[in-house]
MIDO-775653 format. One record per residue: residue in three letters; y, z, x of N, C-alpha, C in turn. Coordinates in steps of 0.02 Angstrom, whole numbers, plus 32768, in hexadecimal, padded with zeros to 4 digits. Last residue first. Example, Ala and Ser with C-alpha at 12.3 -4.5 7.8 and 13.67 -1.06 7.14 Angstrom:
BEGIN
SER7F90816282827FCB816582AC8002818A8285 ALA7EE4818682947F1F818682677F5B81868294 
//
This chain:
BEGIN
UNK45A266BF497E459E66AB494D45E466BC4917 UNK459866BC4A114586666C49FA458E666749A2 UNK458E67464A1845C767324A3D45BE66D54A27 UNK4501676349DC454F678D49D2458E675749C8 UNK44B1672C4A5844BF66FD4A1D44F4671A49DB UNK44DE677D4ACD44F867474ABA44F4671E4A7C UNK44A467E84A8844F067E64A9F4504679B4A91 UNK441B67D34A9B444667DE4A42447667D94A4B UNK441767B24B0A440767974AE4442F67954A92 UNK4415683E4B2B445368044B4D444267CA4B31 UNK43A268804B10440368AC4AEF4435686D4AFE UNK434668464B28435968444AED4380684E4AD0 UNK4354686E4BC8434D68204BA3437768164B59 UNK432B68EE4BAE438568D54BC74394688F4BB5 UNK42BC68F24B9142E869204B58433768F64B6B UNK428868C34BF6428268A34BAF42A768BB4B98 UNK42A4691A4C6B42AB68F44C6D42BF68B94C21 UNK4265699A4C1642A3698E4C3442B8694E4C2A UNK41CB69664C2641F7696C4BE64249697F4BE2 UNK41B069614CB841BB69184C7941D9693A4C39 UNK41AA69C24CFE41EA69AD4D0141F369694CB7 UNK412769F74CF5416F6A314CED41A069FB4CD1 UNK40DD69914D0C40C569C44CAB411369E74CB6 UNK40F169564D75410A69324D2C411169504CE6 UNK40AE69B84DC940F769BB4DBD412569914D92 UNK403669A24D95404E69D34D95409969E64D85 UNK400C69194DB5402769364D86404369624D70 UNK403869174E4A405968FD4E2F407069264DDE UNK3FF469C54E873FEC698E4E824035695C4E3B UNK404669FE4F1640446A0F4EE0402F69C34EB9 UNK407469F24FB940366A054F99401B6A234F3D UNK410769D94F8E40CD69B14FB8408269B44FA7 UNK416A6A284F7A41426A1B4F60410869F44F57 UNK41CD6AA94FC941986A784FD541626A744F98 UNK42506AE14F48422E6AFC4F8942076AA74F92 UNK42C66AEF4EE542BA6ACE4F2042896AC54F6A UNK42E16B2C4E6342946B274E8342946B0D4EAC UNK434C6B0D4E33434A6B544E3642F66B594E49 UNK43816A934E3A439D6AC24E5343936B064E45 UNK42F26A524E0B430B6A584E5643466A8B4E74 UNK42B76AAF4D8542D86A7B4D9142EF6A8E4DEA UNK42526B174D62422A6ADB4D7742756AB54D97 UNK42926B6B4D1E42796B8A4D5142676B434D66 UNK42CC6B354C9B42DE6B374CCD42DD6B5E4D1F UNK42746B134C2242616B1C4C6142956B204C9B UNK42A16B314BA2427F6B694BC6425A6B704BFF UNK42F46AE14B6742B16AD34B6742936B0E4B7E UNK43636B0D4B7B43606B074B4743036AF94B29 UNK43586AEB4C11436C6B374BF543686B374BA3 UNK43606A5A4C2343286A974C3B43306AE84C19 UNK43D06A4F4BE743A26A144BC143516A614BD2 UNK442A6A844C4544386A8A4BF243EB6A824BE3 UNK44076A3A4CA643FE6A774CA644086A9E4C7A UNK441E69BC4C9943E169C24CA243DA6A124C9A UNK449D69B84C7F4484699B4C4E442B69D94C48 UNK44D769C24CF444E969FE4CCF44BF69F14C95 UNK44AA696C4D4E44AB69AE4D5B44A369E64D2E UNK44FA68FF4D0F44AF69054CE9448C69384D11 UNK4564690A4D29456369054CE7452269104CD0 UNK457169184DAB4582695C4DA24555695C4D54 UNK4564688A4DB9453168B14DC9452C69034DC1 UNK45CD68534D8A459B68494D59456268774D6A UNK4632689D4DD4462B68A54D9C45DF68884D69 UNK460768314E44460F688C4E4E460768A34E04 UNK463467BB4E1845EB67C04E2C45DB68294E2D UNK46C767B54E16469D67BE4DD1465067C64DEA UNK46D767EE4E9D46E9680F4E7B46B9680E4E38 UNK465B678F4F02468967974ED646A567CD4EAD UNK461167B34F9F460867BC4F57464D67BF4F37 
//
């Protein structure tokens, strides 16, 4: 792994856990729920993690079109 590859992944480390804590889920995100999730159904774990997920979409989104204008 690249130096700049290290950084992009620290970048959205830190994104996701802003993004979860602001939302009020950061009980749901991997570094602080790492257990087996196997037996949990799909949706389930789409209801914790999809709005994270979207919320980060939309922050890097606006960034970039920021950064295009």
């Amino acid at each position: 792994m690249t130096q700049n590859d290290q950084k992009q992944k620290e970048f959205m480390k830190k994104l996701k856990i802003e993004v979860a804590t602001e939302l009020g889920l950061l009980q749901n995100i991997k570094e602080n729920n790492d257990h087996y999730k196997g037996d949990v159904p799909a949706k389930y774990n789409g209801a914790q993690g999809g709005p994270i997920g979207g919320e980060m979409v939309r922050r890097m989104i606006q960034s970039a079109q920021q950064r295009m204008s």
